[in-house]
C-alpha atoms as one frame of an Amber mdcrd trajectory, in Angstrom:
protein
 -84.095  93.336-116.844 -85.182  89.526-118.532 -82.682  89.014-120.989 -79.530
  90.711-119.546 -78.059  87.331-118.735 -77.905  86.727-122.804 -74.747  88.996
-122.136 -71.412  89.268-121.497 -70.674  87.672-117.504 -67.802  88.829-115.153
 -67.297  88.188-111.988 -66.567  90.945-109.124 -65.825  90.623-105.773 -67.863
  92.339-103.432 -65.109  94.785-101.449 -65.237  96.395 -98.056 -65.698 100.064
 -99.780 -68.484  98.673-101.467 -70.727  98.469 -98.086 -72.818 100.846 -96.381
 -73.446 100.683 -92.450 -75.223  98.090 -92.576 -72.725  95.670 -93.881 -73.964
  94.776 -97.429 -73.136  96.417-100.506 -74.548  99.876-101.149 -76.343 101.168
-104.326 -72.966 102.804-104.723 -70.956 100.109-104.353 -72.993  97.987-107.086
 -72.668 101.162-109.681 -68.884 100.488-109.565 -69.167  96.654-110.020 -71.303
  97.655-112.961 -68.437 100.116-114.124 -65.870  97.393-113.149 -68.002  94.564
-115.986 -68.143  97.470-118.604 -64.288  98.371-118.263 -63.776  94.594-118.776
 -65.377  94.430-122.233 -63.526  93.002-124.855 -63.648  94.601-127.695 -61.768
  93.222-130.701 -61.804  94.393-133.922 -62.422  98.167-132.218 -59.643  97.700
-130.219 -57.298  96.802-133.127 -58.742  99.789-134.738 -57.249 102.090-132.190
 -54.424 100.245-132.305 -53.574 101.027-135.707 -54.002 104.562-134.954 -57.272
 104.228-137.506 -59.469 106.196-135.145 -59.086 108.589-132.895 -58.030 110.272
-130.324 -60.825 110.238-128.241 -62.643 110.055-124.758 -65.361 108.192-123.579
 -68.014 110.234-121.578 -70.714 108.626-119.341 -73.671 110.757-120.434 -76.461
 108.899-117.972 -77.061 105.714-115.939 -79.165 104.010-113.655 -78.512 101.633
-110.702 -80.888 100.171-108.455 -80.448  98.162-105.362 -82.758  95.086-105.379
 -81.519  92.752-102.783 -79.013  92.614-100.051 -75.428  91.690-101.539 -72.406
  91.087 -99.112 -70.520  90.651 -96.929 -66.761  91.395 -98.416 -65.151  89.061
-100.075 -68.679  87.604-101.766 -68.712  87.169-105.248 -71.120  88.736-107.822
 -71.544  87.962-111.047 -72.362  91.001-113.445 -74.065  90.672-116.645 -73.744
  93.261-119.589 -75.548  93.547-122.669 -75.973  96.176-125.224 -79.545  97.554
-125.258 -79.265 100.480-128.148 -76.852 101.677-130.599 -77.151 105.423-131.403
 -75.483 107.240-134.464 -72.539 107.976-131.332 -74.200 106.227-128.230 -74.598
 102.795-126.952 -76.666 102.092-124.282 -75.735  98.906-121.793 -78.153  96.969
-120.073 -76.813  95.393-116.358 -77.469  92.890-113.535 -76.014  91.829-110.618
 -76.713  88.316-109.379 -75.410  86.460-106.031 -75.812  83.331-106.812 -79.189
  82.560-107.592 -80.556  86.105-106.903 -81.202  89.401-108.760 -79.362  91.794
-106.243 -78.730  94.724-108.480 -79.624  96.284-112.320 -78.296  98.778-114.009
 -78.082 101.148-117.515 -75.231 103.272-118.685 -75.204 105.265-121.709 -71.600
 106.048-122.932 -70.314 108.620-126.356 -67.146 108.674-127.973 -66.240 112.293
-128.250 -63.275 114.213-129.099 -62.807 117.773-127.983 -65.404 119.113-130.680
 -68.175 116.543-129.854 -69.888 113.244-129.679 -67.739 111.453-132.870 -69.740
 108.532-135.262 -69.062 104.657-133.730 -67.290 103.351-136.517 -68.293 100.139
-138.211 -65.671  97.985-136.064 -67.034  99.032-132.752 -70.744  98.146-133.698
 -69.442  94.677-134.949 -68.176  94.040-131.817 -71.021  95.237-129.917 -73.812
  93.318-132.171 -72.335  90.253-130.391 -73.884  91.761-126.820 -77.207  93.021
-128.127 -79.816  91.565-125.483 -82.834  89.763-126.736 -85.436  92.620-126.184
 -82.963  95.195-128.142 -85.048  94.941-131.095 -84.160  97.585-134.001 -81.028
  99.305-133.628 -81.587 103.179-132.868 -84.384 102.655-130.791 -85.420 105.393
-128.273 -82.651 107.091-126.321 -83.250 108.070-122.651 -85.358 111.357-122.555
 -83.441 115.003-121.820 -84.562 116.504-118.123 -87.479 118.591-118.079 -86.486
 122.704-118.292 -87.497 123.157-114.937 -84.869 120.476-113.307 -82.084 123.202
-115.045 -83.520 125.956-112.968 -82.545 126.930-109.063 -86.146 127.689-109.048
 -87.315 123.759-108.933 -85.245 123.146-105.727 -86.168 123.675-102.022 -82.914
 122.461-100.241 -79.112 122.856-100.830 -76.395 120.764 -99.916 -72.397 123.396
-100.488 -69.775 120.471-101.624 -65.934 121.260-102.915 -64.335 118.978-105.624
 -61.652 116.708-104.401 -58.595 115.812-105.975 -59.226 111.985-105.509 -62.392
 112.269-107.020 -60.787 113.523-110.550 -59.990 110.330-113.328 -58.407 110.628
-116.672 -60.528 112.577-118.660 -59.726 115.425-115.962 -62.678 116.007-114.620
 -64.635 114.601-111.506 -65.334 110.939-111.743 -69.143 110.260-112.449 -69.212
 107.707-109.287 -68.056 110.829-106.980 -70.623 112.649-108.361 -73.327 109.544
-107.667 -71.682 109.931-103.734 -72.416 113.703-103.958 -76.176 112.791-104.062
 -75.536 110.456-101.677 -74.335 113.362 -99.170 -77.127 115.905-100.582 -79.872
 113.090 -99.551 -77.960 112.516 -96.017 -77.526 115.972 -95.222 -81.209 116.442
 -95.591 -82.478 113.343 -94.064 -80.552 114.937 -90.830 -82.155 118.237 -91.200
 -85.897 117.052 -91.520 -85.124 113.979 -89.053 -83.735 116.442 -86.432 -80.526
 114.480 -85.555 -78.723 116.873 -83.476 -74.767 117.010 -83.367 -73.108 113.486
 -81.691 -76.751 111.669 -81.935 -77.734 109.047 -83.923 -77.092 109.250 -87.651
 -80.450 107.348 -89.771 -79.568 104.808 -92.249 -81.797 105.773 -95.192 -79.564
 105.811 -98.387 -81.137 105.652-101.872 -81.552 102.120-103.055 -82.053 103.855
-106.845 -80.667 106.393-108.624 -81.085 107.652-112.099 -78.775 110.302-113.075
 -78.072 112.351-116.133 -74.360 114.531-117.101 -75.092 117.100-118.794 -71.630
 119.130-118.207 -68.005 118.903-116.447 -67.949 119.367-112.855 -63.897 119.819
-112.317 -61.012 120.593-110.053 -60.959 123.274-108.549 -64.643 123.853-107.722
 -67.611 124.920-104.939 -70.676 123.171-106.028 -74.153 122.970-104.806 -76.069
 119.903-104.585 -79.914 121.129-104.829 -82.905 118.623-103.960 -86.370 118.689
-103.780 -89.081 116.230-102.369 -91.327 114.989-105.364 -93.489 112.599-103.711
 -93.744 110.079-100.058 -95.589 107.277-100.129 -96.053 104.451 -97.479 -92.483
 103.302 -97.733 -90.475 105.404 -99.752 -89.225 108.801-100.809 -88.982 110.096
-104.274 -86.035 113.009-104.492 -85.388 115.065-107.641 -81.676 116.183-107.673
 -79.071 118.348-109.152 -75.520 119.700-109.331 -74.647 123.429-109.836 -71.508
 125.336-110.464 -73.753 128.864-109.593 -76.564 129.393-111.908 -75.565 126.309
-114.316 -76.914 122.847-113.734 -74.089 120.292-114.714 -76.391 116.853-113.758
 -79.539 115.735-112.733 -80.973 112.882-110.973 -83.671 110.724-109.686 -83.726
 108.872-106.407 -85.886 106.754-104.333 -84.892 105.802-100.894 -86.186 104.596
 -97.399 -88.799 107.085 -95.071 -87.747 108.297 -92.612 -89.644 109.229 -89.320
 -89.717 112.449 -88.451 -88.842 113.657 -84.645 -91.043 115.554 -82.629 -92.239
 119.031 -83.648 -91.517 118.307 -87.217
């Protein structure tokens, strides 16, 4: 991520939900102090825009990110600074480059690609918001419009792809404003998915040991609502082990219809006995 510190800097504190069990802040936990730096964008001349009732209404959908987990971070109270840059502008998409850094060190990086939509679809970024956003653009940008993030392969839609399914039920909590379920949830979802199978090929049995092994990098595409009320499935497949790590392929379904995808690589696990 060279060049992200040409950004915009915040600083977050490093909270106790952010942690995992081991004390330091979880790949999780750093994809909502990259949220919390993007909320915290100023915005000027697009915000006096709105303001004047000169555009809109609309919503702003989180259409893909990527977090990754690069050093330990922690404990609570420990402050991170997050920098945010603008990598692409698309004809309705901007695409933010992230990093965390505690103190000296590169804990954390990050994209997020966000759209201004209204109910019929992704709406133009008027000439305001790109002002404001030429400000951010990071050193290695280059042209504006370069190349978005590629669309999932066919066969990541498909029940087909998957070997293992994880049943979860939409929570109330996990709704936000735009009234459906909050795209962090939906990162914890994989989170369970990857968990629940971990115990299952592991062998934990009920009141033993629980393993540790958490993704420390997700990439994840939204590709439709997942809302309240709802049973979902969380599918997952195994695409490759090597010495150290696991690579996962992931995805949400409401039935036949896959509503997000992602990629994740995480810790090995040893297997018990007989497995």
């Amino acid at each position: 991520m060279t060049g992200v510190q040409a950004g915009v800097q915040v600083d977050v504190p490093v909270r106790q939900a952010d942690l995992g069990r081991d004390g330091l802040a979880s790949t999780i936990g750093m994809a909502r102090w990259l949220e919390d730096a993007r909320i915290r964008l100023r915005l000027h001349r697009f915000e006096r825009l709105v303001g004047e009732g000169k555009f809109g209404p609309f919503r702003i959908l989180l259409v893909g990110q990527r977090v990754s987990r690069l050093a330990p971070a922690g404990p609570a109270g420990t402050r991170v600074r997050v920098h945010t840059g603008v990598r692409r502008v698309g004809r309705s998409s901007i695409t933010f480059g992230q990093e965390a850094m505690a103190g000296d060190r590169r804990v954390g990086s990050g994209e997020a690609t966000v759209v201004l939509a209204d109910d019929s679809g992704p709406l133009r970024l008027p000439d305001e918001l790109i002002a404001d956003l030429d400000g951010m653009r990071l050193p290695e940008t280059g042209v504006a419009g370069g190349p978005a993030a590629p669309r999932p392969h066919p066969e990541r839609l498909h029940r087909a792809h998957y070997s293992y399914w994880a049943p979860l039920r939409s929570r109330i909590g996990d709704v936000d404003s735009n009234q459906h379920v909050n795209y962090i949830a939906l990162a914890t979802w994989y989170d369970e998915a990857v968990a629940a199978f971990t115990l299952d090929s592991i062998g934990t049995t009920a009141g033993g040991p629980v393993p540790d092994l958490p993704p420390w990098s997700y990439r994840i595409q939204y590709l439709g609502e997942v809302t309240y009320p709802g049973d979902y499935e969380v599918a997952l497949t195994v695409r490759s082990v090597d010495t150290g790590s696991v690579h996962y392929e992931l995805g949400v379904f409401r039935g036949n219809t896959c509503l997000g995808v992602a990629d994740a690589i995480g810790p090995r696990g040893e297997p018990s006995a007989g497995r």
